[in-house]
N, C-alpha and C positions, 0 to 999 in steps of 0.2 A: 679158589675157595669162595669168594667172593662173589662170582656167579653163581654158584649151586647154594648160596644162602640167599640171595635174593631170588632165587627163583623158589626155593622155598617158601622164603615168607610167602611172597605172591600167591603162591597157592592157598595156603592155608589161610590166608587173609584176605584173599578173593578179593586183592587189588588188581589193579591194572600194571603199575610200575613199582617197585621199592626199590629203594636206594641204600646200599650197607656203605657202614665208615669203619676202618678196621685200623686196631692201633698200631700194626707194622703189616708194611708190604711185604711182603716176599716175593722172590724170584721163583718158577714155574721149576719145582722137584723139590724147593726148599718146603721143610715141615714146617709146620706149627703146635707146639703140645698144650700154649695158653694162651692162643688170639683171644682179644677183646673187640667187639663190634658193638657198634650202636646203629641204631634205623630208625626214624622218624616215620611216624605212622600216624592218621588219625584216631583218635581217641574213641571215636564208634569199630574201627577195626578191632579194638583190643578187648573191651568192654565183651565181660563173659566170656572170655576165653583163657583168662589169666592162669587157672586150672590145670586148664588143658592143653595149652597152646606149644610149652615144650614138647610134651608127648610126642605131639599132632606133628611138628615140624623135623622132630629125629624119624618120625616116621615117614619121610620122603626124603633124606638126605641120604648119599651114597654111604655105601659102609666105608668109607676112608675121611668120611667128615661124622665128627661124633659132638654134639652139645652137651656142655657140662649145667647149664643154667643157662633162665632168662629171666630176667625181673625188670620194671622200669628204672629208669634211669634217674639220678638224683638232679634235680635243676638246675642245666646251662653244661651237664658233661660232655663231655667229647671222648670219643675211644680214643684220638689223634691226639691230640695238643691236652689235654687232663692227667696225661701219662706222667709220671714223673722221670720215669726211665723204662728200658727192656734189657733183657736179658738173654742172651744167646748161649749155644754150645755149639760145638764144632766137634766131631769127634773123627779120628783117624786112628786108624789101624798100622802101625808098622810093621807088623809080626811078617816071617818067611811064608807062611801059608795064609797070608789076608785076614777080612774081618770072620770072625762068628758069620757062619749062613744064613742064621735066625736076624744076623746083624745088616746085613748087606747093601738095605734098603737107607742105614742112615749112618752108616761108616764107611768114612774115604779108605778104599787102600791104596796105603803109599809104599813105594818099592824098597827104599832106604832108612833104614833106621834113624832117629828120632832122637836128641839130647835136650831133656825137656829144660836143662838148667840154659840151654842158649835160649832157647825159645823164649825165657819167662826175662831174658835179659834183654832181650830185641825188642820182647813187646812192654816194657816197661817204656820205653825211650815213644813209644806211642800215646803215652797217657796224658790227660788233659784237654785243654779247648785247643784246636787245633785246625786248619783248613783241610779237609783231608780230600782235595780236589784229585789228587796222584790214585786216591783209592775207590776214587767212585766215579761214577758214569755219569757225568753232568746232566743238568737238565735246565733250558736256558731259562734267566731268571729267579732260579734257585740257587740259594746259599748250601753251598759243602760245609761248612763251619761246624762242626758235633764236640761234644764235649764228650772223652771217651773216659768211664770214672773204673770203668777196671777191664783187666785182659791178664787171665794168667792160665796155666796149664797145668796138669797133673797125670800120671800112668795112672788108669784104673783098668785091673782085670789085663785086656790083652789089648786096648785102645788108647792112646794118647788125648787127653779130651779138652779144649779151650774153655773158656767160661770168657763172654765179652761182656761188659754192661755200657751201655752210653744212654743218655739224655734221649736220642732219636738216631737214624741212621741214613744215611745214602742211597742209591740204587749200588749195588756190588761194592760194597764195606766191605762189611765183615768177611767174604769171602777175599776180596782181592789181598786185605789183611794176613787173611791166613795164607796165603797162597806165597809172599813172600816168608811171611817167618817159616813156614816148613822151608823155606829154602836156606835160609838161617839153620836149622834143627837138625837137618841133616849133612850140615858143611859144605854147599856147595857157595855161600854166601858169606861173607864178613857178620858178624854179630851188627854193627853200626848199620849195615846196610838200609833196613827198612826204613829206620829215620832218615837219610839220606834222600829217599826216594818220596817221604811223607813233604821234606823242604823243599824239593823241586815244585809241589804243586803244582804237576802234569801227568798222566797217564801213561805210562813204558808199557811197551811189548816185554820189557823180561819182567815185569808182574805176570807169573800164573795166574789167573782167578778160577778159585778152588771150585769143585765141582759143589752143583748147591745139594747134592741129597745127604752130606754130612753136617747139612747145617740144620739146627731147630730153633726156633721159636721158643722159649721154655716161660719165660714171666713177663708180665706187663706190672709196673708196681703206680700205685697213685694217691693220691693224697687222702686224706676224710673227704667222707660226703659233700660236707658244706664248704669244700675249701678247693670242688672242682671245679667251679665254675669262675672264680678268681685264676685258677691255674692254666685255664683254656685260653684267658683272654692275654694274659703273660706270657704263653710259649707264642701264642702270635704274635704278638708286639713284639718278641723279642725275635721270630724268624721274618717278619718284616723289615726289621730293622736293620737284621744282617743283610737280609738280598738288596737293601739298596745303598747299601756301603761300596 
């Protein structure tokens, strides 16, 4: 998504280069339903086109990328480090006939039935500040360290759906997350397990990582206006400070 917005802008602002910052990565089939992006642009590019400039830009994006808004940004924001948290779903399907077909595109189907009350007890034992190196895909120089403030589950309809919130996230979190506790959920796994594997702070092959088209993107939340640009220069300091621990 993040190519096809910068090459939009480009277009319609008959730049050369622009550069998007987007407040969670995603992995390539992972949705998004509330990315936040920010792009520095010169102030002649934007100048008379404030009007129009939405319009102009959903009008050369694919139809599977859709803009909700664009306004300037309040002084010193960051999409990235301004965030105060995100928030994720996960949704899975345990039913004997799979997801909804209308559904298919953003629900796992899993083969084995689902006990959401294991589920909601494995992923409790995940909660808090935590090194969660076992569930992400390192990247050198970079702190695992996320502070996870919630993960719980519920049946709705014919799907089993997670709700994650944390501070920031890893490359393959929240999936590899899920991918153990469905293994928790449907008994092939101890309930204690996933913490087990959260304290090794190492990467197992018997972690599944969940397939990404059941995951979304759903909120980005952040502070008042005048209180982003304090909050940008603190989630730095404070991810500096962990990668050189």
């Amino acid at each position: 998504m993040q190519e096809v917005l910068e090459e939009a802008l480009r277009l319609v602002l008959r730049l050369d280069t622009v550069s998007v910052t987007c407040a969670g990565r995603t992995d390539a089939g992972v949705h998004a339903r509330a990315q936040v992006v920010h792009v520095d642009v010169p102030a002649t590019a934007y100048v008379g086109l404030a009007e129009v400039l939405a319009h102009r830009v959903s009008g050369v994006l694919p139809t599977d990328v859709g803009l909700r808004g664009l306004a300037p940004a309040p002084p010193g924001f960051h999409a990235r480090y301004s965030a105060l948290w995100r928030r994720y779903s996960y949704r899975v399907s345990d039913g004997p006939y799979g997801p909804d077909p209308l559904r298919r595109h953003d629900v796992l189907a899993h083969r084995r039935a689902l006990d959401v009350e294991r589920l909601d007890v494995a992923s409790a034992t995940l909660l808090g500040e935590h090194d969660f190196a076992a569930f992400c895909r390192r990247r050198e120089g970079v702190t695992t360290v996320r502070t996870l403030l919630e993960l719980g589950w519920a049946r709705i309809d014919s799907h089993v759906e997670a709700t994650v919130v944390a501070n920031a996230f890893c490359h393959n979190m929240v999936r590899s997350m899920v991918g153990a506790l469905l293994a928790v959920g449907d008994g092939r796994r101890p309930v204690g397990w996933p913490a087990q594997v959260l304290a090794g702070r190492e990467r197992t092959p018997d972690v599944h990582v969940a397939a990404p088209h059941g995951l979304t993107l759903e909120e980005v939340r952040y502070p008042p206006a005048e209180e982003m640009a304090a909050r940008a220069v603190e989630s730095r300091r404070h991810r500096d400070s962990q990668e050189l621990a």
